[in-house]
C-alpha positions as a Markdown table, in Angstrom:
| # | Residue | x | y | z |
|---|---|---|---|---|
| 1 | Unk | 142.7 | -135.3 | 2.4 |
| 2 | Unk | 143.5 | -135.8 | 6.0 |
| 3 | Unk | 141.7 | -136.2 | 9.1 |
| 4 | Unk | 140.9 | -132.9 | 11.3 |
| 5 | Unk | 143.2 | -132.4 | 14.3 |
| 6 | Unk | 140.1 | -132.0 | 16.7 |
| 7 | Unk | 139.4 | -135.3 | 15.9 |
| 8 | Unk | 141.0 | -138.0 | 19.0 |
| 9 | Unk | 140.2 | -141.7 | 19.7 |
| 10 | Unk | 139.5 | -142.4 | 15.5 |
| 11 | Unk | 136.2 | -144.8 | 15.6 |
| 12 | Unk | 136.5 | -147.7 | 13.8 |
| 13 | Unk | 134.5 | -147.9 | 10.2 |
| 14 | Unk | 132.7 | -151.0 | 8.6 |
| 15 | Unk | 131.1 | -150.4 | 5.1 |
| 16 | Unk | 128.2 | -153.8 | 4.9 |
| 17 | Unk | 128.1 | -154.0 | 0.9 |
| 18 | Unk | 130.6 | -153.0 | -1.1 |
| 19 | Unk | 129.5 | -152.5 | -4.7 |
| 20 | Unk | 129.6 | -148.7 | -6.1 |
| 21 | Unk | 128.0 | -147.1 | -3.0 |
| 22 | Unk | 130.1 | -149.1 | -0.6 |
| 23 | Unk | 133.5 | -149.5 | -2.3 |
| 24 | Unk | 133.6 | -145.2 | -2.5 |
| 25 | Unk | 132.3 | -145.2 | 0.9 |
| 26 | Unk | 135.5 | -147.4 | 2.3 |
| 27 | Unk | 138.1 | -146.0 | 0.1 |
| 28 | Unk | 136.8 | -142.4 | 1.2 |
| 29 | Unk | 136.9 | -143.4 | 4.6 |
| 30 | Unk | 140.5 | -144.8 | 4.7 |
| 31 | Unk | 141.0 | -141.5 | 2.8 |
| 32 | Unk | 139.9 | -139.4 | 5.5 |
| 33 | Unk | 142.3 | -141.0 | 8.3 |
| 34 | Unk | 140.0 | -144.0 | 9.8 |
| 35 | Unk | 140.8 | -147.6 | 9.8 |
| 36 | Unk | 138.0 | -149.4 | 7.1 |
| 37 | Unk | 137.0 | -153.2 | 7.0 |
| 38 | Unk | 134.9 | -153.5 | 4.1 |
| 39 | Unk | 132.4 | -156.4 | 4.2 |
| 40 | Unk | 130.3 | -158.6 | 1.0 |
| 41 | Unk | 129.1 | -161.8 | 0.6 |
| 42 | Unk | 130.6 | -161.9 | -2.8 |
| 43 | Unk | 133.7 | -163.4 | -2.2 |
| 44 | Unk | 135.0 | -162.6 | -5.8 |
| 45 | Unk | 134.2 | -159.1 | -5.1 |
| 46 | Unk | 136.1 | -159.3 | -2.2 |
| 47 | Unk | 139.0 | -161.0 | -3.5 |
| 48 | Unk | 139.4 | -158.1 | -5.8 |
| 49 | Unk | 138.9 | -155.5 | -3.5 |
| 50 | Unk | 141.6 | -156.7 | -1.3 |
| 51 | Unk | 144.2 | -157.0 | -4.1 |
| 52 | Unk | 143.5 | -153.4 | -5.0 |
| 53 | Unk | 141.4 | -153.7 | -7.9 |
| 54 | Unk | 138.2 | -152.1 | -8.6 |
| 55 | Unk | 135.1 | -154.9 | -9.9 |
| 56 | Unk | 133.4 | -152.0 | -11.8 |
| 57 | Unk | 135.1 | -148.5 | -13.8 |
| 58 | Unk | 134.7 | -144.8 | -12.0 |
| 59 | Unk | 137.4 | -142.6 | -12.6 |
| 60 | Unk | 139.6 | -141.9 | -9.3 |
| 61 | Unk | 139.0 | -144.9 | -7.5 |
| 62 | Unk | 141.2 | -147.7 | -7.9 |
| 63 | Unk | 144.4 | -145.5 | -7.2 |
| 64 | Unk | 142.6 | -144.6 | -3.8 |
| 65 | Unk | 141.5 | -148.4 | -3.2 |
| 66 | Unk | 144.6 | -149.7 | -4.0 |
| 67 | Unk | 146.5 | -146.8 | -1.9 |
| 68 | Unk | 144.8 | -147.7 | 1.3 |
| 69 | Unk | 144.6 | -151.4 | 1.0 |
| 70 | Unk | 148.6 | -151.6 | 0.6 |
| 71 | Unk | 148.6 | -149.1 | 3.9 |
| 72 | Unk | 146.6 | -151.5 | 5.7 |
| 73 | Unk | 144.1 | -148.7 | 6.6 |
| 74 | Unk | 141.5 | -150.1 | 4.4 |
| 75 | Unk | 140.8 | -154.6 | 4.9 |
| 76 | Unk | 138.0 | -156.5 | 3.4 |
| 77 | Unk | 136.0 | -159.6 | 4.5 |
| 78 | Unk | 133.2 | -161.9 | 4.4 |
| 79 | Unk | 132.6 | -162.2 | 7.5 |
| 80 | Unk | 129.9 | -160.7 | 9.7 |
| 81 | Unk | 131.5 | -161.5 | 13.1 |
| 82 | Unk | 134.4 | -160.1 | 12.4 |
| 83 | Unk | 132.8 | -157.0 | 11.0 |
| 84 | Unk | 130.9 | -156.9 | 14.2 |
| 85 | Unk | 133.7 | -156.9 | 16.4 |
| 86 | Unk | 135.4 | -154.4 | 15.0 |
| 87 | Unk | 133.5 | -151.6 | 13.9 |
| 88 | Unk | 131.9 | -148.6 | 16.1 |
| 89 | Unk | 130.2 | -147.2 | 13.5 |
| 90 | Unk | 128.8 | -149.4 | 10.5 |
| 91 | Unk | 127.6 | -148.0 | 7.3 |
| 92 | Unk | 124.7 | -150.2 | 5.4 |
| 93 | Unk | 125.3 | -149.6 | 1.7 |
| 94 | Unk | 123.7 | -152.0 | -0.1 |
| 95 | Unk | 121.4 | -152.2 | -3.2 |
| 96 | Unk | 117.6 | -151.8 | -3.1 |
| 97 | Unk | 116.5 | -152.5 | -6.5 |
| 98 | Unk | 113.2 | -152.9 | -8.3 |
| 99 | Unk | 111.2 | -155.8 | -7.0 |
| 100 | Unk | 110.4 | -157.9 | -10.1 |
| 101 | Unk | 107.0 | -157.0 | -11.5 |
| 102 | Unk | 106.5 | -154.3 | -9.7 |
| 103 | Unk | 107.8 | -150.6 | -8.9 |
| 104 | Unk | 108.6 | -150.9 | -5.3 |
| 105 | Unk | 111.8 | -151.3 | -4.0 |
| 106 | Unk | 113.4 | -154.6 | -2.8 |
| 107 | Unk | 114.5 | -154.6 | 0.6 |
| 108 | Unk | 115.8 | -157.9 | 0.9 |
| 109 | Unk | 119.9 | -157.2 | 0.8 |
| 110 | Unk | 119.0 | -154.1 | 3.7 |
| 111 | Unk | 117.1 | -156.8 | 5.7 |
| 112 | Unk | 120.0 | -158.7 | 5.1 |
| 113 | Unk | 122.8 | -156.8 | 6.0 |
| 114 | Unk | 120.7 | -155.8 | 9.4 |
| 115 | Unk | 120.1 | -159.4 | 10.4 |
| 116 | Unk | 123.3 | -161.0 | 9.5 |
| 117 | Unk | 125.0 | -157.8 | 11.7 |
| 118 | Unk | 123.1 | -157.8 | 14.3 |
| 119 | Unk | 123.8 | -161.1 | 16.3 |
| 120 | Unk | 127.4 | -160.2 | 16.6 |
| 121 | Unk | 127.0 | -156.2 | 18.0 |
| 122 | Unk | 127.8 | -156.6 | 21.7 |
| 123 | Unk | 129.0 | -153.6 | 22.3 |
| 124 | Unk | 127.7 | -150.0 | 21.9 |
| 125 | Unk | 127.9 | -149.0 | 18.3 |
| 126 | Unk | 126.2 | -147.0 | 15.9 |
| 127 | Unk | 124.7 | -148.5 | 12.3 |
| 128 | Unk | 124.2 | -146.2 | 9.6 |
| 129 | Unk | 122.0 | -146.4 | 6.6 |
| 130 | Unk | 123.1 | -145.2 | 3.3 |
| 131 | Unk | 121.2 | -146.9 | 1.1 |
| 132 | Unk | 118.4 | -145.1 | -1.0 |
| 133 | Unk | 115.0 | -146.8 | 1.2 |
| 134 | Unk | 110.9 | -146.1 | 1.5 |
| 135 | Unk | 110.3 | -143.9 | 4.1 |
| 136 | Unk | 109.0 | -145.4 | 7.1 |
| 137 | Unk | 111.9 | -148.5 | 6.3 |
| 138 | Unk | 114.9 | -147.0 | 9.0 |
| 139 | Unk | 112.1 | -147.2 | 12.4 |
| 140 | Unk | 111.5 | -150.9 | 11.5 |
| 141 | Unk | 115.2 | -151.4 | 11.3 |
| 142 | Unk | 116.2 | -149.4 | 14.3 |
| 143 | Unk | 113.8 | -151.9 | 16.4 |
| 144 | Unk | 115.0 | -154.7 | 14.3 |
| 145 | Unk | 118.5 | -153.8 | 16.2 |
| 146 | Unk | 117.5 | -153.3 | 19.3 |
| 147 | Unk | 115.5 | -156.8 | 19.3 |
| 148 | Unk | 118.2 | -158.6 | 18.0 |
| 149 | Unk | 121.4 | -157.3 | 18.8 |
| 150 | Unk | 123.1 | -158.7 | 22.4 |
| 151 | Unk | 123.7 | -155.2 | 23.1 |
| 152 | Unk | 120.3 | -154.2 | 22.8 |
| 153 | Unk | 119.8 | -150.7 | 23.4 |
| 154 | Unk | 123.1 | -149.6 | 23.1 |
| 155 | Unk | 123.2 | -150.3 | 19.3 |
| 156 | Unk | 121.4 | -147.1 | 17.6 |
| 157 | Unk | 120.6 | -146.2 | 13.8 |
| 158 | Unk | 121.2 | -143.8 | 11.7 |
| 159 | Unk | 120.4 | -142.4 | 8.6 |
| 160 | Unk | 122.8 | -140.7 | 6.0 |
| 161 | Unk | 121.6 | -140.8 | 2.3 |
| 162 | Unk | 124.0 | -140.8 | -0.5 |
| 163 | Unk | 124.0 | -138.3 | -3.3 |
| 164 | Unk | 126.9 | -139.9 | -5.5 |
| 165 | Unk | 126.7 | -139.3 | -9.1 |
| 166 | Unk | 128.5 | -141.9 | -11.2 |
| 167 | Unk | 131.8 | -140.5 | -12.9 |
| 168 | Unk | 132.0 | -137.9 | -10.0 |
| 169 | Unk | 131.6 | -140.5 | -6.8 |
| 170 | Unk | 135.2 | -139.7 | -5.0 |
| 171 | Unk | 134.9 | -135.7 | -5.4 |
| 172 | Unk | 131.2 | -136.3 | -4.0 |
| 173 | Unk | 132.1 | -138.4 | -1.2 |
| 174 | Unk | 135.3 | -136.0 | -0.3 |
| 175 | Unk | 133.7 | -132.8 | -1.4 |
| 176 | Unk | 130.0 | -133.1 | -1.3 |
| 177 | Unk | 127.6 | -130.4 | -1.5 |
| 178 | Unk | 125.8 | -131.2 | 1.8 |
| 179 | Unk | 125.7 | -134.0 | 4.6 |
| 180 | Unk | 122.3 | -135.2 | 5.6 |
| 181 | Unk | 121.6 | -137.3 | 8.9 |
| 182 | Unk | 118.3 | -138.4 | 10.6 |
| 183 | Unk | 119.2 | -139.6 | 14.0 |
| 184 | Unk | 117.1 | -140.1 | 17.0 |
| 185 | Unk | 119.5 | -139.3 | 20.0 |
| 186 | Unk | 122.4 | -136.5 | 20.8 |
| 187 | Unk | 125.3 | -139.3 | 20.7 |
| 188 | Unk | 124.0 | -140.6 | 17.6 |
| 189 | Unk | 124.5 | -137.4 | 15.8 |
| 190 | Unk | 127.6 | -136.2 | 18.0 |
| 191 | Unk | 129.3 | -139.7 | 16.4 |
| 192 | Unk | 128.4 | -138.8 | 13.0 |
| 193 | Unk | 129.8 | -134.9 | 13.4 |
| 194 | Unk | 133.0 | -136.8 | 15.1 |
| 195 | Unk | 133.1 | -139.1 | 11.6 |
| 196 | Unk | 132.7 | -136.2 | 8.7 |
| 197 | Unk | 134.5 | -133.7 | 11.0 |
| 198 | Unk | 137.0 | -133.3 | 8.1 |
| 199 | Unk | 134.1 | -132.4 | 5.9 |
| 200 | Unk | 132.6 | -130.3 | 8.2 |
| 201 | Unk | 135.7 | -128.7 | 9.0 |
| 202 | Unk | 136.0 | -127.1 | 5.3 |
| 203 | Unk | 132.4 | -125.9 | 5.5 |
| 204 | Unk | 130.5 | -128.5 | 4.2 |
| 205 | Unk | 126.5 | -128.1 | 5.2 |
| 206 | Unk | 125.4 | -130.3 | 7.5 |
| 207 | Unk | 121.1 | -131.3 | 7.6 |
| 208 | Unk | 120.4 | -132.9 | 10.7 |
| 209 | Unk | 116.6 | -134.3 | 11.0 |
| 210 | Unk | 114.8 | -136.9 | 11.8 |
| 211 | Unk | 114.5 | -140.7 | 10.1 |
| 212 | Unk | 111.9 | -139.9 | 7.7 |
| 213 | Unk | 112.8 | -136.4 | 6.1 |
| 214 | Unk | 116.5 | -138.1 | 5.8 |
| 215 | Unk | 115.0 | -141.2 | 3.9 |
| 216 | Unk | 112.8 | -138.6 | 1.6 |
| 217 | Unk | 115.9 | -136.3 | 0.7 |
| 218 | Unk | 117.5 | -138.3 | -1.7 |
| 219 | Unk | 114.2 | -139.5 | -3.9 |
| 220 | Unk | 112.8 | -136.5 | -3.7 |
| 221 | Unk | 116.0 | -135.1 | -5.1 |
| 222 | Unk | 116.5 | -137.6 | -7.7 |
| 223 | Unk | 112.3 | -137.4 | -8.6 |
| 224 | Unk | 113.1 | -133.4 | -9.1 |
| 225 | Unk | 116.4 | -134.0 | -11.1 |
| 226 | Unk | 113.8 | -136.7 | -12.9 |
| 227 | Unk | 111.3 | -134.2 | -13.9 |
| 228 | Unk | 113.8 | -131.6 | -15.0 |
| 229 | Unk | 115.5 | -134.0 | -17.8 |
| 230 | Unk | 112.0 | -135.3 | -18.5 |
| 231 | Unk | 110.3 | -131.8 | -19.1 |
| 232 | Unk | 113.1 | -130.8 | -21.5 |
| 233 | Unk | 112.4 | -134.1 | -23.6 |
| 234 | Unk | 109.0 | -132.6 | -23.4 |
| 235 | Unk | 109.7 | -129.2 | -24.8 |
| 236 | Unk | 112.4 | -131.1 | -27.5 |
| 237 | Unk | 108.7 | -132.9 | -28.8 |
| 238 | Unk | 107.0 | -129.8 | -28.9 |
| 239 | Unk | 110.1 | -128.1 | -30.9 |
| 240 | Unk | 110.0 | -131.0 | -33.8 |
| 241 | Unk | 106.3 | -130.3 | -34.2 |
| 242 | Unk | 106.9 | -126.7 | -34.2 |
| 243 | Unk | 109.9 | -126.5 | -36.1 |
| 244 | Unk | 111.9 | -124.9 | -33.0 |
| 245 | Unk | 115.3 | -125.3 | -31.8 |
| 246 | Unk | 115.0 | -127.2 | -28.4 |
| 247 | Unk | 119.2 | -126.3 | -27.5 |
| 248 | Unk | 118.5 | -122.6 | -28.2 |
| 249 | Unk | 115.1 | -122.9 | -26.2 |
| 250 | Unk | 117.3 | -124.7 | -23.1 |
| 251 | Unk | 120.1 | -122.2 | -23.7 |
| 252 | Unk | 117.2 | -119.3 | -22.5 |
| 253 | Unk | 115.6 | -121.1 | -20.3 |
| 254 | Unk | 119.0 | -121.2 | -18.2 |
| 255 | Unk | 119.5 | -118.0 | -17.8 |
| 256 | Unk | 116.6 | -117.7 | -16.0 |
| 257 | Unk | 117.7 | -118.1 | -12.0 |
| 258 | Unk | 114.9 | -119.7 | -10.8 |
| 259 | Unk | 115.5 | -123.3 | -13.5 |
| 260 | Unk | 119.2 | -123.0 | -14.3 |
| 261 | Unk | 121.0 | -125.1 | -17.2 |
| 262 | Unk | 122.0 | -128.0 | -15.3 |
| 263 | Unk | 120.8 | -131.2 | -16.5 |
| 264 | Unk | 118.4 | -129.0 | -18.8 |
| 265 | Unk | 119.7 | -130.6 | -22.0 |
| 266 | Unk | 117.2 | -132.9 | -24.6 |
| 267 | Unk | 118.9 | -136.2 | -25.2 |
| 268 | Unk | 117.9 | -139.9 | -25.5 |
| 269 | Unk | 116.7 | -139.8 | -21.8 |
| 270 | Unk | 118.0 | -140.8 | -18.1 |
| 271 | Unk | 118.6 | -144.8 | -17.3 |
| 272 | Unk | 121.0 | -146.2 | -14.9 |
| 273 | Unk | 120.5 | -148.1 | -11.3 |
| 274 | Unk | 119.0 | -145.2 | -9.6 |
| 275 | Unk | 116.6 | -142.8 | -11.3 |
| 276 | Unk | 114.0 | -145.2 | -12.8 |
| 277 | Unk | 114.0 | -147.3 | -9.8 |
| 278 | Unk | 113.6 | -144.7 | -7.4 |
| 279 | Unk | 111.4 | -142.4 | -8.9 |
| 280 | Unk | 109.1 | -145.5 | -9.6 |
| 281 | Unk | 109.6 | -147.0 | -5.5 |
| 282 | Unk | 108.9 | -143.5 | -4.6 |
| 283 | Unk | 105.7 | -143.6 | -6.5 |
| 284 | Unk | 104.5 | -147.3 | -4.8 |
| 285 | Unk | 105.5 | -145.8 | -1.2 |
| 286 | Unk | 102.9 | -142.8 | -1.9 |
| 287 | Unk | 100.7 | -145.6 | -3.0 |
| 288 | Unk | 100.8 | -147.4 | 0.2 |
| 289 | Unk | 100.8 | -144.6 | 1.9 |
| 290 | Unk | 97.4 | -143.4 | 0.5 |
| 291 | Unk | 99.0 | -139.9 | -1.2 |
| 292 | Unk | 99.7 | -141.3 | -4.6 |
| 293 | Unk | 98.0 | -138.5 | -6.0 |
| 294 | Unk | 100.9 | -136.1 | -5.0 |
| 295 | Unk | 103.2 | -138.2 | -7.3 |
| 296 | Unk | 100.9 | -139.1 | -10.2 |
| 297 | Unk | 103.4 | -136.2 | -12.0 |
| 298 | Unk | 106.1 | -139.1 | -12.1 |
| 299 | Unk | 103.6 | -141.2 | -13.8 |
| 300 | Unk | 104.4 | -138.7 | -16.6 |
| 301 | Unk | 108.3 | -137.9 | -15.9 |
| 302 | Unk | 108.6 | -141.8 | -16.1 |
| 303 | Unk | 106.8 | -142.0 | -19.7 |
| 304 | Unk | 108.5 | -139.1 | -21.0 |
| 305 | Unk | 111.8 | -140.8 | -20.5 |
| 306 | Unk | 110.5 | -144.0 | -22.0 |
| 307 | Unk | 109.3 | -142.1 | -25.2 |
| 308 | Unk | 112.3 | -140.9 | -26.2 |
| 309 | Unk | 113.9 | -144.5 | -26.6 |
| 310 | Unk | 110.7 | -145.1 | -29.2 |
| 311 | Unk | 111.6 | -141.8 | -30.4 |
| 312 | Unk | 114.9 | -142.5 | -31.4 |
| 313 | Unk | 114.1 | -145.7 | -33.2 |
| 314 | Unk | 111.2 | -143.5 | -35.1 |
| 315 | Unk | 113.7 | -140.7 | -36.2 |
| 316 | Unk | 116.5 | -143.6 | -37.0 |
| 317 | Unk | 114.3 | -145.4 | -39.3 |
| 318 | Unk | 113.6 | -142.2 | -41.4 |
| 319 | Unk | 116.9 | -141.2 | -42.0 |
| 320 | Unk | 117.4 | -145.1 | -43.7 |
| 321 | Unk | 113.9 | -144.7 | -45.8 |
| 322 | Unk | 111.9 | -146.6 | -43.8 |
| 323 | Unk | 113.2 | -149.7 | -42.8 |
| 324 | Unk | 116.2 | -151.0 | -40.9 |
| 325 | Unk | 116.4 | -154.1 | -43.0 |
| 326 | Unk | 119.6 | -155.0 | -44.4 |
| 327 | Unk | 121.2 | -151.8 | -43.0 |
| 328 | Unk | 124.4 | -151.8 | -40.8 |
| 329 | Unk | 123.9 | -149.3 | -37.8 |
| 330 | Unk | 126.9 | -148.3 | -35.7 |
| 331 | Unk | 126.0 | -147.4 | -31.7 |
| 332 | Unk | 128.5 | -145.3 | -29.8 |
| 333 | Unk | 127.8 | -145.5 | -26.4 |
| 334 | Unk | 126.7 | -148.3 | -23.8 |
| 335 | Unk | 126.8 | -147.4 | -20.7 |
| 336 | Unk | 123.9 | -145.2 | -19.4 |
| 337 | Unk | 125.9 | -142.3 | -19.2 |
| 338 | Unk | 130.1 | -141.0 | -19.8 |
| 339 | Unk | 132.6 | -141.8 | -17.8 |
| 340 | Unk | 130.8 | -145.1 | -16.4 |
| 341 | Unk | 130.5 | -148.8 | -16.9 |
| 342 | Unk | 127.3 | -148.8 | -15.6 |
| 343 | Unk | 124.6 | -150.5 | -18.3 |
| 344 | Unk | 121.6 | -150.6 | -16.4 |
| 345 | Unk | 118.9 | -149.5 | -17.7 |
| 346 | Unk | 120.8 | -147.6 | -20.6 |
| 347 | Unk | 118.9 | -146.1 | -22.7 |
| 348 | Unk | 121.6 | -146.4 | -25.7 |
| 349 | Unk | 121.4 | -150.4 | -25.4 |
| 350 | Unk | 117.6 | -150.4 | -25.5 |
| 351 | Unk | 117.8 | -148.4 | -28.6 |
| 352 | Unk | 120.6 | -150.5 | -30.4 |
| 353 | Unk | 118.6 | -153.7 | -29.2 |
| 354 | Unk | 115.1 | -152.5 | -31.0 |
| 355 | Unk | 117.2 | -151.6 | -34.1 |
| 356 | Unk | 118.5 | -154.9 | -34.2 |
| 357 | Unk | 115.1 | -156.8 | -33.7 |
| 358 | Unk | 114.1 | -154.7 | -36.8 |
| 359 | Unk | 116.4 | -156.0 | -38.7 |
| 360 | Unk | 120.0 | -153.8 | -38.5 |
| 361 | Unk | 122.8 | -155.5 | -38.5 |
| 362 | Unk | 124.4 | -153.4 | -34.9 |
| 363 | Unk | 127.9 | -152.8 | -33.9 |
| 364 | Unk | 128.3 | -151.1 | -30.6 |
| 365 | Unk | 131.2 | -149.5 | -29.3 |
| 366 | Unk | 131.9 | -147.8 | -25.9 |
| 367 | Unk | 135.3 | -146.4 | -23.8 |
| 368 | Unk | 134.9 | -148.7 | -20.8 |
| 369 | Unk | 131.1 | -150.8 | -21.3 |
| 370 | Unk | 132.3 | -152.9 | -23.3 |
| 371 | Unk | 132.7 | -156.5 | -21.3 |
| 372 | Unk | 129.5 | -155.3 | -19.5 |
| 373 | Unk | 127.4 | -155.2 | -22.8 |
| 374 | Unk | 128.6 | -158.1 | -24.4 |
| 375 | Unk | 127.9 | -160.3 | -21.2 |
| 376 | Unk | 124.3 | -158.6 | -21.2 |
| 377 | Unk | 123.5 | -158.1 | -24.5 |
| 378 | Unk | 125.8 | -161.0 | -26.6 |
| 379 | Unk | 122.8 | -160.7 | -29.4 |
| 380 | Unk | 124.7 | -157.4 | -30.5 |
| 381 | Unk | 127.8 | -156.4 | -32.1 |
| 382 | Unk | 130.9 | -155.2 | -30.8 |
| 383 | Unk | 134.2 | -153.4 | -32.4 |
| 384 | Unk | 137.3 | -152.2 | -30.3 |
| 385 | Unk | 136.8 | -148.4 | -31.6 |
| 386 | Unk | 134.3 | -146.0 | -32.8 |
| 387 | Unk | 135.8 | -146.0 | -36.5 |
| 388 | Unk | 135.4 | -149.8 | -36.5 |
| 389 | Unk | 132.0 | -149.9 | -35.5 |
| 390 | Unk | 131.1 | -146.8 | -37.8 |
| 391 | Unk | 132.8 | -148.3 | -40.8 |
| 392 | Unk | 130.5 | -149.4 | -43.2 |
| 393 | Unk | 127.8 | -148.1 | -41.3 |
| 394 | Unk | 124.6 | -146.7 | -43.2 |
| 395 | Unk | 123.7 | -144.7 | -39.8 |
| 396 | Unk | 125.7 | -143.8 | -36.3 |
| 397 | Unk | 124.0 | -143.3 | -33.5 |
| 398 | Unk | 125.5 | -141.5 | -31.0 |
């Protein structure tokens, strides 16, 4: 894709972060005709960016990575001043993950990237926020700027959520289904129309609003997508206790208009770095906000999910009479989801962990998970292909 002739005088792009949010965001960028510095503290993850290969699997995006770094359009770095001085328009696209011990979200790498940026803006610029943050968290951080950046004033935020599904992140950043922004001025928004006026340009829907709607769009998107997968693990109990088929039961459900089939399909349950920790953040910000009533629901969506790991177990130890003991149980799949390497949370490794601990003997095999399992979970067992991990195998889990 290629930048839209209407579009003179190319700002300059930094990406702050560059894990799966901000290595998209940079390649994208480059993609769409603007010169990129990407910027992490990691410097092993910068190292590899800058040679051209990708820390972490997602289908697309190394070709694209390494296209633009062997252009030149697309640098990397570790260094805040330099970041500073060359960007007019900074994206924030760091992690904000569970705090420890708690469901709210840790702020501490935003907070970061803001202060470590800030000291060296001396000119007029515009940061953006893509990270997934509390609303209320985007005012703080715009006076945050304007306190401590030399340019004071002339340094405005933005807010731009992501919606990037893993396996799907380059056709989401170059295609997406709708650009949100929550701005506070007319030149902070004309900048961002001037930055996705490709994407605009081929019709893409553009929501423009203020901070706190834009910092509520993407967990209240992911806390609906939430409740839909959780409510069809709902029905999938109801049909074992009933004898019904829960895929038929989802099969007529989706031809109903107003629900649609899209992510209504029973199964082990969501995990990854984003659902459970936003839905549960976005449950603690109601909380401090004194409307956690309006949210007890996710209480519920977040249980449901839980159970069906239990679940799995339960139905896994029938099928071997009883007891995992002595049995040799093969688990295809690691990585919370297809076409990712992403293990967070997965719901597959949970499963294959609480076999084990009842006494299976696991083997666990996965397309591209593999090196991340074994350095999180080196308790389990590992084969090189599905038939070697099934082999033998009293039971497969799939």
């Amino acid at each position: 894709m290629t930048p839209s002739p209407e579009i003179s005088n190319l700002p300059r792009i930094t990406v702050i972060g560059t894990g799966y949010l901000g290595a998209t965001h940079a390649a994208c960028m480059a993609d769409l005709g603007y010169e990129v510095l990407g910027l992490d503290v990691d410097q092993a993850k910068i190292a590899s960016l800058a040679s051209g290969v990708l820390p972490f699997f997602e289908p697309g995006l190394e070709p694209l990575l390494r296209k633009h770094v062997e252009s030149g359009r697309l640098r990397f770095t570790t260094s805040f001043q330099e970041a500073g001085g060359f960007g007019d328009v900074h994206f924030v696209c760091v992690g904000t993950p569970q705090r420890k011990g708690e469901f709210a979200a840790d702020l501490s790498y935003v907070d970061a990237a803001i202060t470590g940026l800030a000291p060296h803006l001396s000119g007029r610029c515009l940061v953006v926020g893509k990270s997934t943050v509390p609303a209320g968290t985007a005012v703080r951080l715009a006076r945050t700027l304007v306190r401590t950046a030399p340019a004071g004033a002339e340094v405005e935020l933005a807010w731009n959520p992501e919606f990037l599904r893993e396996g799907f992140a380059v056709e989401d950043t170059l295609r997406p289904d709708r650009l949100v922004i929550g701005v506070q001025s007319e030149r902070a928004e004309e900048v961002l129309r001037q930055v996705y006026a490709p994407l605009l340009a081929t019709g893409t829907p553009l929501v423009v609003t203020d901070f706190a709607t834009a910092e509520l769009v993407k967990v209240a998107a992911n806390a609906f997508l939430a409740t839909k997968i959780s409510f069809i693990n709902a029905m999938a109990e109801v049909c074992e206790a009933t004898s019904a088929d829960v895929k038929k039961l989802s099969e007529a459900l989706s031809h109903d208009t107003r629900i649609g089939g899209r992510f209504l399909h029973a199964g082990l349950g969501f995990g990854g770095g984003c659902l459970p920790k936003d839905i549960r953040a976005f449950m603690a910000r109601a909380g401090e906000l004194g409307v956690d009533q309006a949210l007890s629901f996710l209480r519920e969506v977040d249980a449901i999910n839980l159970r069906r790991r239990a679940r799995m177990v339960d139905l896994a130890r029938q099928l071997v009479g009883g007891s995992f003991g002595g049995m040799k149980v093969a688990v295809l799949g690691a990585a919370f989801k297809p076409n990712s390497d992403d293990i967070r949370d997965s719901p597959a490794l949970d499963v294959a962990s609480t076999v084990q601990q009842q006494g299976a003997a696991v083997t666990v095999y996965d397309p591209v998970a593999m090196d991340n399992a074994r350095r999180s979970y080196p308790h389990l067992g590992y084969r090189n292909s599905a038939m070697d991990a099934a082999r033998g195998a009293e039971l497969v889990l799939h």
